[in-house]
N, C-alpha and C positions, 0 to 999 in steps of 0.2 A: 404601551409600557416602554419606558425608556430602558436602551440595552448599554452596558457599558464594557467596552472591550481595552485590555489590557496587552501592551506588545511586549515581549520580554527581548532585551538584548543579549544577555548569560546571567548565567546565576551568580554571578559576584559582581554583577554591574549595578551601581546605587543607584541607576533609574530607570524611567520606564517610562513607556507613551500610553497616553492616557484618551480614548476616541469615545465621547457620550453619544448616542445617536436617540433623537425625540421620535414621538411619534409620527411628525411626518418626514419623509427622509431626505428633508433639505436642513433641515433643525440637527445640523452636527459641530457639538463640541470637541474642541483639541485641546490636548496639554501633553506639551510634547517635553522629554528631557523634566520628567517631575521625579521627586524621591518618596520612598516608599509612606512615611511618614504624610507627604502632604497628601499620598493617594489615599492613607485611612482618616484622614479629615474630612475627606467627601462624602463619607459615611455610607458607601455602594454598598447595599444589600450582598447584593452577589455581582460574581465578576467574569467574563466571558477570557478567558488567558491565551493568545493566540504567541504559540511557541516559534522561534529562528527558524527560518525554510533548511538551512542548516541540518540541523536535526532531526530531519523528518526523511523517511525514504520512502517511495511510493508504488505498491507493485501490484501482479495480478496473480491469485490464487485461484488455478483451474480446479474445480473441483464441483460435486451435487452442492446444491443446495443444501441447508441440516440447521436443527434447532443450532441455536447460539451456544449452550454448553458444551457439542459435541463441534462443532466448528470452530470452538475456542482451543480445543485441542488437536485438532487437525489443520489449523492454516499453518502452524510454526514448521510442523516439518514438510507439508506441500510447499514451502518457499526455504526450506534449509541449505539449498545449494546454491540460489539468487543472493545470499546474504554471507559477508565476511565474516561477521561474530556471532559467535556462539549463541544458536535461536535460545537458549536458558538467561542470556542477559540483556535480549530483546525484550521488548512490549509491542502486540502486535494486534491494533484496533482497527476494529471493523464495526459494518451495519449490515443487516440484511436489505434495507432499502438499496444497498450501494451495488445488491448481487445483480448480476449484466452479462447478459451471454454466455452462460457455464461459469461466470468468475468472480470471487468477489474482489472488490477492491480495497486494498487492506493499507491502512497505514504505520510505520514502524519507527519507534523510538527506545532508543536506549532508557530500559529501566532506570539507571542511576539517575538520568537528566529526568525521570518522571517521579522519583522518590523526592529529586530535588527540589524540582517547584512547588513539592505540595508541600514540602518541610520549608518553603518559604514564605509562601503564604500562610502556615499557622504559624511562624516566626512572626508575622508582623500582623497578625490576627486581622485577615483576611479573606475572605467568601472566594472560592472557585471553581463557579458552579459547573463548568464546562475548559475543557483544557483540547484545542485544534491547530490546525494548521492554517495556514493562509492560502495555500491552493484552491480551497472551498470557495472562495469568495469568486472562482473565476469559471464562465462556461466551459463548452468542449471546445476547443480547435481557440482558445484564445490564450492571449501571454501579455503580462504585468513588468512595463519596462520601468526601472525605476533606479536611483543614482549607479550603479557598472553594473547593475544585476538584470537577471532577463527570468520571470518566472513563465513557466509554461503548463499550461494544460491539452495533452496533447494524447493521440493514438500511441504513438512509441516512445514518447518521453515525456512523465509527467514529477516535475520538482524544479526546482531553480538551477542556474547557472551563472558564473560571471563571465566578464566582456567577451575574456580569449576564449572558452570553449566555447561561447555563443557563437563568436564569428566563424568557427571552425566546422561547424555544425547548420549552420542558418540556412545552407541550400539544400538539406536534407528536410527542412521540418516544411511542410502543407504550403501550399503556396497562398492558397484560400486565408489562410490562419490570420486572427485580428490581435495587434498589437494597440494595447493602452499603455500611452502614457503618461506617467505620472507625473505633476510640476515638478519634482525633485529628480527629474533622470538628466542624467551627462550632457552634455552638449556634445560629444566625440558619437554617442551610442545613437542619441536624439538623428545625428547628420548620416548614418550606416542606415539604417531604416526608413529613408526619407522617399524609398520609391514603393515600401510594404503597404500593405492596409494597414492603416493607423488611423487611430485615435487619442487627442490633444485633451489629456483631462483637466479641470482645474484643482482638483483636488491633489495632496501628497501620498505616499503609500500608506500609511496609516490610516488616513482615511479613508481612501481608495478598497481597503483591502478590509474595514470595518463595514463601511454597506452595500459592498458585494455579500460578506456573511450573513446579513440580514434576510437578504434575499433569496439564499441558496440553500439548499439542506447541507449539514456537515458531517464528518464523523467526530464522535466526542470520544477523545482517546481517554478521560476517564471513565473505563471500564473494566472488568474484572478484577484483579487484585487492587487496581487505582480507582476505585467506585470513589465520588463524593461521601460523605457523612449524610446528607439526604438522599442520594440515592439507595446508597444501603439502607435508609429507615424505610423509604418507600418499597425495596425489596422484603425486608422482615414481613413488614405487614404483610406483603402479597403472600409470604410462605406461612404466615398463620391462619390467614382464610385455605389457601391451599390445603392444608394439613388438616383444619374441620373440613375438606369435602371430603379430604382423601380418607379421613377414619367413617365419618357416615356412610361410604360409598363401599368401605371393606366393609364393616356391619351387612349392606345392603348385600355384597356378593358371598357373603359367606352364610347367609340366612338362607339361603335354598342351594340342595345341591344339584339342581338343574341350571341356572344361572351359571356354576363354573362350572359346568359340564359345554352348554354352549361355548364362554368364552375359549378351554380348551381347543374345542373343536375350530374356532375361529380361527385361533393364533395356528394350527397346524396345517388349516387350508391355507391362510399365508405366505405361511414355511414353502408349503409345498407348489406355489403361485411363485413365487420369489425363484426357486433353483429353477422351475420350467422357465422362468424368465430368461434366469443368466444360462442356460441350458442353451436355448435358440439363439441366444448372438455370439454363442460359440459354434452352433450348429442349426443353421437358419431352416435348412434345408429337411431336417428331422420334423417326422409327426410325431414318437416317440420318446419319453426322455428315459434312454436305458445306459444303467451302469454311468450317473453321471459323474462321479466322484473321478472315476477312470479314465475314462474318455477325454474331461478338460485337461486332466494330467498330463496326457499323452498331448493333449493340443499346446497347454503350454512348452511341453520341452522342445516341441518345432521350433515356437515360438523362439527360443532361446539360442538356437542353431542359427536362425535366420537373422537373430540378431548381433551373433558372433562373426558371421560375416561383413555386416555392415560394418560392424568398429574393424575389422580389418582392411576393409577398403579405404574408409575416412580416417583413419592414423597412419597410411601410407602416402597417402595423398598430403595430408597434415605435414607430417616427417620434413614431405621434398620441399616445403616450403618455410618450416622453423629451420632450416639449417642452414637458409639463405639469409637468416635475419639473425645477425650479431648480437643485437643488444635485446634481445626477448629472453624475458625471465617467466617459466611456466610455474605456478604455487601451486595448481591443484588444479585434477583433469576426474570426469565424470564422465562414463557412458551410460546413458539413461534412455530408453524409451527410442531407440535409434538414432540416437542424438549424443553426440561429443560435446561435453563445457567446460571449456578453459577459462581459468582465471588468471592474468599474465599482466605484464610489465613488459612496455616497450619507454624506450625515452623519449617520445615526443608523439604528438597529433597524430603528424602527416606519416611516422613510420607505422600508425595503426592502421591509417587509412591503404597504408601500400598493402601493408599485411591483409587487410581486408579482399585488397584487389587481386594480389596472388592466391589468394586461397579460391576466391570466383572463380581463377581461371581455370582450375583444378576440378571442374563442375563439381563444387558443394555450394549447399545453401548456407550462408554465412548472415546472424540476428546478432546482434551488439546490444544486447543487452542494459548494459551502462558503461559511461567511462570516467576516469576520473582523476585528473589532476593532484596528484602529490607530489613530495618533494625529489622522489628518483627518476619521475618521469609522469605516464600516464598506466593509473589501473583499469583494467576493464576484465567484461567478462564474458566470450564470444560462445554461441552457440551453432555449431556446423551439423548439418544432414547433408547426404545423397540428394 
């Protein structure tokens, strides 16, 4: 079945690239720079909308594993200190397929931009059956070079960047790492990569970047409050079958009081399985679980001493080094988990990268997080341990 994917440039831009892909995947149509008008002529069922890499931020949420209801409320605040806005006017999509090593991988878009496309596509009475990123379209350890821009899917750094922080950065990322690129990249960026692992595609990014998604699983950041009109129909029905098992199933446990006599007793061995659990990796060493309530108590407020020391060793050490840096603007500092995060302003690259290097010398462990080019310099946001 033929898939038709949609590039959006902004939501006030009158066009938009248009990549048909057939069933065998050399069978690819282009129509690039069309207006919306000539796209509902084509009369596409449904439409696959891959959103500006722009717009998209890409993180990792440490966290158990958990149904999707209860993880839909728990990733905003496990990532509330990686994020500058306000997690209430995020949208913050995920898949349980994408969970990997304790984390899921979550991606994050501003609600407004995700109210927008979908008020644009019912504007111009349009199908969109799925709303992603373009990151999806690329393996692990590879990057999408394409006219100044450099996308990356990587260990430390997965989202796009342009020329200058590419170059600034290029001897940090994997050396292994495979660079595609695309017919439409620079001829300046094209001759900077000419000794990397590369690959000379013939296709443009639009294309390039429609059947890689073919091939890849994605996350569909239509979800939760931004469900499709078919996904919420497909939902309903699941909760009307749901809802007859769940009343035949209360008839069946409430027709014998032995049945909730066992359950009881089930759910209290649990309980009582669950604290002996978290009991022992408090206290490994115990055959007994006495006075647990107490006990962890007392273990936490160590816990809290030990860790009042660390922030004072790593905010001293911290200190001797902001005071040597003139133009560092600190917005917001966090001690967390034995770990210091700042989120700062320096004016330029190479005075993050010094700031980086003095604070090494300091023996702390210094993670960067992300950085980011704006107009007063660069933002970023460093994370230091012992």
């Amino acid at each position: 079945m033929n898939k038709a994917y949609v590039f959006l440039h902004s939501l006030t831009a009158e066009t938009v690239d248009l990549v048909i892909l057939g069933n065998d995947e050399h069978e690819v149509e282009s129509h690039l720079g069309i207006n919306y008008e000539t796209l509902r002529s084509k009369n596409i069922p449904s439409l696959i909308v891959v959103v500006p890499n722009q717009w998209v931020s890409y993180l990792k949420a440490e966290m158990p594993q958990q149904a999707d209801s209860k993880a839909r409320l728990a990733i905003p605040f496990c990532l509330e200190e990686q994020v500058a806005s306000d997690i209430k006017e995020l949208h913050f999509a995920f898949d349980k397929a994408f969970y990997r090593e304790g984390h899921y991988e979550v991606a994050i878009v501003d609600k407004s931009l995700m109210v927008g496309v979908l008020e644009l596509f019912a504007e111009n009475e349009l199908n969109a059956e799925a709303i992603t990123g373009s990151l999806y379209s690329l393996k692990d350890n590879q990057a999408l070079v394409f006219d100044k821009q450099v996308l990356i899917k990587g260990d430390e750094f997965n989202g796009v960047m342009d020329e200058s922080l590419f170059n600034s950065i290029s001897t940090q990322l994997p050396f292994d790492m495979q660079y595609l690129i695309s017919k439409d990249t620079e001829d300046d960026l094209l001759t900077k990569l000419q000794h990397q692992n590369t690959t000379i595609l013939s296709t443009n990014y639009p294309e390039t970047i429609a059947m890689g998604l073919a091939k890849n699983p994605c996350i569909n950041f239509s979800q939760g409050e931004f469900q499709s009109k078919s996904q919420q129909s497909q939902l309903t029905s699941l909760w009307k079958v749901a809802s007859g098992l769940g009343i035949f199933f209360i008839i069946l446990l409430f027709s014998s009081q032995f049945l909730q006599y066992r359950q009881l007793t089930s759910i209290n061995d649990q309980l009582n399985a669950d604290i002996a659990a978290i009991y022992k990796e408090f206290f490994p060493k115990s055959t007994q679980v006495v006075s647990p309530k107490f006990r962890i108590q007392e273990k936490l407020k160590q816990g809290q001493q030990q860790s009042s020391g660390a922030f004072l060793q790593i905010a001293e050490k911290t200190a001797n080094v902001i005071a040597k840096t003139p133009t560092l603007n600190i917005h917001q500092v966090d001690f967390r988990n034995q770990s210091l995060k700042l989120t700062l302003n320096v004016d330029n690259f190479a005075t993050l990268e010094k700031l980086k290097r003095q604070l090494k010398r300091q023996r702390l462990k210094v993670i960067q997080n992300n950085a980011t080019s704006i107009d007063q310099g660069v933002k970023a946001n460093l994370e230091l341990k012992l």
